[in-house]
C-alpha positions as CSV (number, residue, x, y, z in Angstrom):
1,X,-37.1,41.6,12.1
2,X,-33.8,43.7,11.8
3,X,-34.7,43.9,7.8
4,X,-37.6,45.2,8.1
5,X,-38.8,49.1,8.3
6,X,-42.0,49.0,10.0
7,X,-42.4,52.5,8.8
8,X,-42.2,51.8,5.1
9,X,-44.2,49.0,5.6
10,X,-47.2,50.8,7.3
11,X,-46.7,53.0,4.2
12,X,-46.9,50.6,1.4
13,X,-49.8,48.9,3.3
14,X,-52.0,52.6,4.3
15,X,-50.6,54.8,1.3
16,X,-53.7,57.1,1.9
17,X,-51.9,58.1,5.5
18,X,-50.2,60.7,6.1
19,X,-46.0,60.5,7.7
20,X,-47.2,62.3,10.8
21,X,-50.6,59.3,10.6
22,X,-47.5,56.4,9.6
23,X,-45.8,57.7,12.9
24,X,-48.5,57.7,15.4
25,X,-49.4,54.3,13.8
26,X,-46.6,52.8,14.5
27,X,-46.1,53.7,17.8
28,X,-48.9,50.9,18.4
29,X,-47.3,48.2,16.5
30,X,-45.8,44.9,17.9
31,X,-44.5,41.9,15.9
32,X,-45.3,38.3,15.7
33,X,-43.6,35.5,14.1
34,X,-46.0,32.5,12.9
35,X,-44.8,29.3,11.1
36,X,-46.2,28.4,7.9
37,X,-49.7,26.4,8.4
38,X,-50.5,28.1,11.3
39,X,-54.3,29.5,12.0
40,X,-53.2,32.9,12.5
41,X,-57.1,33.7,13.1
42,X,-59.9,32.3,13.0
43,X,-63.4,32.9,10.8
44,X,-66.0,33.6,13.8
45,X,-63.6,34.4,16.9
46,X,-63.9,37.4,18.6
47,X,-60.9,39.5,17.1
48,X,-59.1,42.6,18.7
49,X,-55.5,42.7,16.6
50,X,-55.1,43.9,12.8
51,X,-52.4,42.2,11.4
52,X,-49.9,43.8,9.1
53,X,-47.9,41.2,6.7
54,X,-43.9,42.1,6.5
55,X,-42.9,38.6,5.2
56,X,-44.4,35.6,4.2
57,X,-47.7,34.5,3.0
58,X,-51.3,33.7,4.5
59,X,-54.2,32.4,2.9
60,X,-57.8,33.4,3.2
61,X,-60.3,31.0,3.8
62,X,-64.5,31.7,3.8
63,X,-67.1,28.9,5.1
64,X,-69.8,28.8,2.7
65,X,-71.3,26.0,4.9
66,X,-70.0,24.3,8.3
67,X,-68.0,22.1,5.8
68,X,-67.1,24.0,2.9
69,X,-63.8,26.0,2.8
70,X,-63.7,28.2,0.1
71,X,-59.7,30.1,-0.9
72,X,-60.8,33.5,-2.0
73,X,-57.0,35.0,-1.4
74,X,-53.4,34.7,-0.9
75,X,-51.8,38.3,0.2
76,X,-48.2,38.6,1.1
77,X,-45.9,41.9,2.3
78,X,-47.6,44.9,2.3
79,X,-51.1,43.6,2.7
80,X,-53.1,43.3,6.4
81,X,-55.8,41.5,7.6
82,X,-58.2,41.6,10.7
83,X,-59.3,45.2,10.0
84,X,-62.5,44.4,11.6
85,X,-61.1,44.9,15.1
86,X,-61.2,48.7,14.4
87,X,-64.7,48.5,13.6
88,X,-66.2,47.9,16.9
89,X,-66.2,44.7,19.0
90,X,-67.2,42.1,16.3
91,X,-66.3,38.6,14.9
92,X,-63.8,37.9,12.5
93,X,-65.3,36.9,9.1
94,X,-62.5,34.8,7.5
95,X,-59.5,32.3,8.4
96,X,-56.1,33.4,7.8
97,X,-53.7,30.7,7.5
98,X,-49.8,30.9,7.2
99,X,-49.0,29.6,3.9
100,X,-45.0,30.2,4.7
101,X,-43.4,31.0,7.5
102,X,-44.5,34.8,8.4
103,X,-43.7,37.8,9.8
104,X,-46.1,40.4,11.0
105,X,-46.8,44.1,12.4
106,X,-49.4,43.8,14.9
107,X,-52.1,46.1,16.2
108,X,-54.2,45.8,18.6
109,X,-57.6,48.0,19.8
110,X,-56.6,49.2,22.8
111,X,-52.9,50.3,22.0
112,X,-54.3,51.7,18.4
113,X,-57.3,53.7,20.6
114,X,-54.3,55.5,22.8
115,X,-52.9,57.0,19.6
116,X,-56.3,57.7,18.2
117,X,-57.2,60.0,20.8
118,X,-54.3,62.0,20.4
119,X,-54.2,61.8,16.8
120,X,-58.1,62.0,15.7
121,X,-57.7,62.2,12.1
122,X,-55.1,59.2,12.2
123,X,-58.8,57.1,13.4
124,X,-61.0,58.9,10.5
125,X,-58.0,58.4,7.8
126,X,-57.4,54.3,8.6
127,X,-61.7,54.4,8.7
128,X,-62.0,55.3,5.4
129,X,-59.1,53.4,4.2
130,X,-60.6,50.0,5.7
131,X,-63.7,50.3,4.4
132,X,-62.8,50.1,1.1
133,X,-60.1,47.6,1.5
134,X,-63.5,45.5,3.3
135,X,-65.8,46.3,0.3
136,X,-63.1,45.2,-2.2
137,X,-62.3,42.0,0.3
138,X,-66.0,41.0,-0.3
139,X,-66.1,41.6,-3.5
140,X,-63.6,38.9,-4.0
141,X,-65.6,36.7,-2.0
142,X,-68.8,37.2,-4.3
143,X,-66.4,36.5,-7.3
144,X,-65.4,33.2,-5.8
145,X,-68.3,32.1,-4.9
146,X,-69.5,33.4,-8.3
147,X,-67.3,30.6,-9.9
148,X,-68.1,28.3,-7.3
149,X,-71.5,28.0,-8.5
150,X,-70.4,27.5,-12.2
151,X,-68.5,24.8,-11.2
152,X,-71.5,23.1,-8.9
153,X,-73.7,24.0,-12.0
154,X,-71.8,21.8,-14.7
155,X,-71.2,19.0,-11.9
156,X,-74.6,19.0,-10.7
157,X,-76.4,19.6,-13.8
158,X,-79.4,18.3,-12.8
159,X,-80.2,20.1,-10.2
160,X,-83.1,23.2,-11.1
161,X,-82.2,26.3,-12.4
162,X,-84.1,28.3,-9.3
163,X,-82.1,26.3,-6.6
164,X,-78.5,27.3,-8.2
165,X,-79.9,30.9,-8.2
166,X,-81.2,31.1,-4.6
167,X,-77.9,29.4,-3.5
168,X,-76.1,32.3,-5.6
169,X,-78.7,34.9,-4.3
170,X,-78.0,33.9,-0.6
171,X,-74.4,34.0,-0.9
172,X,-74.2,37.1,-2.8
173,X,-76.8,39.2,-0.4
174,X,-75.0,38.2,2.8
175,X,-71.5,39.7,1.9
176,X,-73.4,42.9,0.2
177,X,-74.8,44.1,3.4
178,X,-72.3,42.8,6.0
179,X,-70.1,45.8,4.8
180,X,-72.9,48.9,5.4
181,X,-73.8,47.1,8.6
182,X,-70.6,46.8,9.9
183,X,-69.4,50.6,8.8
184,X,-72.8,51.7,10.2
185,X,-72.0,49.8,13.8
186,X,-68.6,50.4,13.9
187,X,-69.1,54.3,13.4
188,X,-71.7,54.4,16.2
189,X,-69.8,52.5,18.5
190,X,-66.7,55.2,18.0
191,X,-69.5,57.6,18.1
192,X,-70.8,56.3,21.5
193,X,-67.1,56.0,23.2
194,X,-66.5,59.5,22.1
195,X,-63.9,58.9,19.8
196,X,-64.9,61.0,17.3
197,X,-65.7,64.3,17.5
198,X,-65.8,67.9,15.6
199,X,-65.1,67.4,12.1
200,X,-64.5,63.6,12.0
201,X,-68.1,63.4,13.2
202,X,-70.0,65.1,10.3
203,X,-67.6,63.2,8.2
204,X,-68.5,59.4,10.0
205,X,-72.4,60.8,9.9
206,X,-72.2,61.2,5.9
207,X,-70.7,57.6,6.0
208,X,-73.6,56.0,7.8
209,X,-76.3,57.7,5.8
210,X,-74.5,56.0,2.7
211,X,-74.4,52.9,4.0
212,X,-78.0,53.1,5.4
213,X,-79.3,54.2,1.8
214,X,-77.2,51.1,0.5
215,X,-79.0,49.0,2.8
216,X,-82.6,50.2,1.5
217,X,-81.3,49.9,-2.4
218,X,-80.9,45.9,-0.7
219,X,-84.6,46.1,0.4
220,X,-86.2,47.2,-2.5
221,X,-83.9,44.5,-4.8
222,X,-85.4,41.9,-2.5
223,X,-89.0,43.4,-2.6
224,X,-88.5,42.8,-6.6
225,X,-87.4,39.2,-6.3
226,X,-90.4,38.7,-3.6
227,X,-92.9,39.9,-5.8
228,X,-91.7,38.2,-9.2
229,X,-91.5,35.0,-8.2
230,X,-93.0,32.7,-10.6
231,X,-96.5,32.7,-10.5
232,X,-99.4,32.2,-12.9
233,X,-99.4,34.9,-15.6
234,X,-102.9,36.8,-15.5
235,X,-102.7,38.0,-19.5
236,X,-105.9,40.7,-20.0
237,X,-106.3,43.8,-21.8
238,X,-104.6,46.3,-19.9
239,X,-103.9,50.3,-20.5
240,X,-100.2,50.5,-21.0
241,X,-100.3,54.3,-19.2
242,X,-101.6,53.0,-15.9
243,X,-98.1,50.4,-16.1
244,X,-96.1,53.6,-16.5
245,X,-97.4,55.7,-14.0
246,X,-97.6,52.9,-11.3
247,X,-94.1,51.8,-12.1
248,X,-92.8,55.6,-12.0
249,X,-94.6,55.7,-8.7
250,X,-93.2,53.0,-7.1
251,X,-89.6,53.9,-8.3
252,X,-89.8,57.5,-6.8
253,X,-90.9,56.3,-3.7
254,X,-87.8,54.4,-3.1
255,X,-86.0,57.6,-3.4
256,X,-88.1,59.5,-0.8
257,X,-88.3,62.0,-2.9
258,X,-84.9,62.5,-3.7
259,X,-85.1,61.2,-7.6
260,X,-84.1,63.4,-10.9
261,X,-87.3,65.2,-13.2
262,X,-88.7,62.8,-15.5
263,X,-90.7,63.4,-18.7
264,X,-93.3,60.8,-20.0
265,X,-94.3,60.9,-23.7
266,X,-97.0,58.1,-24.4
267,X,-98.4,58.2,-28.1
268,X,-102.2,58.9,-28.5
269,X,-104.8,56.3,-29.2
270,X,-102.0,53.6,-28.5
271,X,-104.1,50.3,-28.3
272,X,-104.8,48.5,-25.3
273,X,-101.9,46.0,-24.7
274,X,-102.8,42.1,-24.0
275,X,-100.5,41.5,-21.0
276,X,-100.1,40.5,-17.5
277,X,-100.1,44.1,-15.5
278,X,-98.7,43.2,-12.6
279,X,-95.1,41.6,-13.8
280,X,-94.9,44.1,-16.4
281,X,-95.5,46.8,-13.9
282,X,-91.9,45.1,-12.2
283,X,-90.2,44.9,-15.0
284,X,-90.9,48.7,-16.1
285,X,-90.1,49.6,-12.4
286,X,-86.5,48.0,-12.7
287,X,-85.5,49.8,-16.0
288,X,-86.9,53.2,-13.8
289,X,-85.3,52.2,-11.0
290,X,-81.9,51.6,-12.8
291,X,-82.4,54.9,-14.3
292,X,-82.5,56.8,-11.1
293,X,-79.7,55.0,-9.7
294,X,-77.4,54.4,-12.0
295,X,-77.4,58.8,-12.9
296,X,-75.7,60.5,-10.4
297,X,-75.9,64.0,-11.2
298,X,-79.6,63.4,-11.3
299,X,-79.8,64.5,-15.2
300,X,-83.7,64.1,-16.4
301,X,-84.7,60.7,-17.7
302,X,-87.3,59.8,-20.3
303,X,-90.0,57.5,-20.7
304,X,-91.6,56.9,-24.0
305,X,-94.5,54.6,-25.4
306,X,-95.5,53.9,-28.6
307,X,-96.3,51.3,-31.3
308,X,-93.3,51.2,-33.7
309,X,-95.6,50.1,-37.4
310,X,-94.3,46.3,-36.5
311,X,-97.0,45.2,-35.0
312,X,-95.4,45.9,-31.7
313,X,-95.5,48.4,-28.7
314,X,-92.4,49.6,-27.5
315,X,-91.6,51.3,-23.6
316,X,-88.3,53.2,-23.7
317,X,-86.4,54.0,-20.5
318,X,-83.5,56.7,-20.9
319,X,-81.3,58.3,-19.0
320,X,-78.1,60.2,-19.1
321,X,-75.9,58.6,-16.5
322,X,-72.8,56.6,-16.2
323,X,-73.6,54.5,-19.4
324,X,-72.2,51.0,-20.0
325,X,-69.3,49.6,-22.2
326,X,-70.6,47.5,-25.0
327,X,-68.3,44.8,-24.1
328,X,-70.4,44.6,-20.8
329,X,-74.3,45.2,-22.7
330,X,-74.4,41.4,-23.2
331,X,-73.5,40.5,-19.4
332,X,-76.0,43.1,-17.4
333,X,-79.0,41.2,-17.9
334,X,-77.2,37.9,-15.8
335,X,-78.5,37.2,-12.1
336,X,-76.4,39.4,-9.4
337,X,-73.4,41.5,-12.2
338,X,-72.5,44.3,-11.5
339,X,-70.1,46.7,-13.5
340,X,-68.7,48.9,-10.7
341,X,-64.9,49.0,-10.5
342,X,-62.1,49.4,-7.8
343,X,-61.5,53.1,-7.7
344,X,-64.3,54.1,-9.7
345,X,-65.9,57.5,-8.0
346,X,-69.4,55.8,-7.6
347,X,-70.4,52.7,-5.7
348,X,-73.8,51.9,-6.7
349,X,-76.3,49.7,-3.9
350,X,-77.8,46.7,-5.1
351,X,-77.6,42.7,-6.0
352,X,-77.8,43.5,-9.7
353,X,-81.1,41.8,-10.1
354,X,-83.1,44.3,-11.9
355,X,-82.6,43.7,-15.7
356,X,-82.7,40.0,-15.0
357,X,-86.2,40.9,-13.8
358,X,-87.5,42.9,-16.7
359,X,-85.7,40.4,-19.1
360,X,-87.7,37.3,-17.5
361,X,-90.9,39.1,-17.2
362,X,-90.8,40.4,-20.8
363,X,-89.5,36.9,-22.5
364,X,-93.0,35.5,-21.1
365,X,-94.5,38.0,-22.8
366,X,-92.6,36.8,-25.8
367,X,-90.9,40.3,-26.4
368,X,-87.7,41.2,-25.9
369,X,-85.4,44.0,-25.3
370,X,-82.8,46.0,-26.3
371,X,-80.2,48.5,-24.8
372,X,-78.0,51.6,-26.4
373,X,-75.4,53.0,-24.3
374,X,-72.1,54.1,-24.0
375,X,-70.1,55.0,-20.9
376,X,-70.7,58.9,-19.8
377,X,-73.4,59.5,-22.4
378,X,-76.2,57.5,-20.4
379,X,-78.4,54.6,-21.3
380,X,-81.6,53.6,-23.1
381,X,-83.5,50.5,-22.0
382,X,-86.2,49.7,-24.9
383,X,-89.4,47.1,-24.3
384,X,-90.5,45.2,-27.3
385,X,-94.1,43.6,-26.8
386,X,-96.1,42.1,-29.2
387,X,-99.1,44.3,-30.3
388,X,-102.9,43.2,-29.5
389,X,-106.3,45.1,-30.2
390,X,-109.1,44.3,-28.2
């Protein structure tokens, strides 16, 4: 590897380092040759080494099932793979094949460890780094698998609409909370050894709250699911303030307390709606709950209800957050989308399940509903129902 500047590679592949973090990095590194088709790991083994590519190509590989292979990738100089092995002792969670004939930096745990305890900040820098290189890694995978379904869909186009989505569901809620789990245990293993300390603690604290506040944004998307599964609809006459309110309730207390001020405006002598309370409780609670989440400087969000003169009663849900590009309005109401974006400021938890909630629920109510919004000026979620009197 004569050709080759380890330096300038460790560069190109962790530009967030610093030359004195580059250095120290590269103190640890060795080099490997492997010949194209070779496993270079393997998805499941118990890995120690991260793997830095200088020439060559490897492909990524995921098991969906025992005998599935699924290419999400194919990453070539300047890239790395095996980051895991930083995270604490763990399995690795893809196969990484040669495609040609490669050369690599290699670093392994221990060797890495020896510089990290001279150089702490070197350990909280590459953290950080990883982290997101593992959140963007799996959200490749969801986008594969994404496209594998549409595939299995027009093949098998027989098969029911509630099996594709469970099949989706499954695949897309196992990659979401691998990454907060494994930030969360590979922080408190450091912790535990004592490698980080001072500053770099506080800093790997804040990380684990995140991720442990992700993980309960998971919860509550799978409570919805749970509770909307498709039951018998119980239509009756039903006060549309006591939806509001419970919905409102049940939103907040998610939050624990920590959501924005909300006003609620419901119009006088509004008629007594014929629905089914408890699904249109859920889908009131998602639009609420996107509301709080999807606003993060906490701005005030509104809540209106009223009968429009077209023999209809409409719930508005506004808020004053990130908003959403119109090409994207069409899109947010499909099973498990989401619209954040590498390098965007906020990364929001959740399977992106909650507008395909409200949309079902409200569709068997035979209403429908409509969204205004635009990126930075916030977002207004609007309920049409058909109007009954008792």
């Amino acid at each position: 590897m004569a050709d080759i500047n380890p330096q300038k590679l460790l560069h190109d592949a962790f530009p967030e380092l610093s030359e004195a973090d580059i250095a120290a990095l590269g103190q640890a590194a060795g080099r490997e040759t492997y010949a194209a088709e070779t496993e270079i790991v393997r998805e499941g083994e118990v890995g120690e080494t991260l793997f830095v590519i200088a020439q060559g190509e490897v492909d990524v590989f995921v098991h969906a099932n025992d005998a599935h292979e699924i290419l999400i990738d194919t990453i070539g100089p300047g890239s790395y793979f095996g980051e895991m092995a930083f995270l604490g002792e763990t399995t690795r969670t893809a196969t990484i094949r040669a495609k040609t004939d490669c050369q690599v930096l290699t670093i392994d745990d221990e060797a890495f460890m020896a510089v990290a305890h001279i150089n702490p900040y070197l350990l909280r820098n590459l953290l950080r780094q990883i982290i997101g290189h593992l959140r963007r890694n799996d959200e490749a995978v969801i986008h594969e698998l994404n496209l594998k379904n549409i595939d299995l869909e027009r093949a098998y186009a027989g098969l029911t609409a509630q099996e594709e989505l469970r099949t989706q569901f499954i695949a897309t809620l196992s990659h979401e909370i691998r990454t907060p789990l494994t930030a969360v245990r590979g922080f408190l293993g450091l912790i535990n050894q004592g490698a980080i300390q001072g500053d770099s603690l506080q800093v790997a604290l804040s990380s684990i709250t995140r991720n442990v506040e992700r993980m309960v944004g998971l919860t509550n998307d799978l409570l919805l699911m749970y509770e909307m599964h498709p039951t018998a609809l119980e239509f009756d006459y039903i006060n549309l303030a006591d939806v509001l309110i419970e919905a409102l309730n049940a939103a907040q207390k998610t939050l624990n307390g920590n959501a924005a001020g909300v006003t609620v405006d419901i119009a006088p002598n509004l008629s007594r709606l014929y629905a089914d309370k408890r699904s249109l409780t859920l889908a009131v609670r998602a639009l609420t709950e996107n509301a709080f989440k999807f606003n993060p400087n906490k701005e005030p969000i509104a809540i209106k209800a009223a009968a429009n003169g077209n023999d209809e009663v409409f719930i508005t849900v506004a808020d004053q957050g990130i908003g959403i590009p119109a090409a994207d309005q069409k899109r947010i109401f499909d099973p498990f989308v989401r619209l954040e974006t590498e390098g965007s400021s906020h990364l929001f938890p959740g399977l992106g399940v909650g507008l395909t909630i409200a949309q079902f629920v409200v569709e068997r109510h035979n209403g429908r509903i409509q969204v205004d919004s635009s990126p930075g000026r916030g977002s207004a979620f609007t309920i049409y129902l058909p109007q009954s009197v008792q």
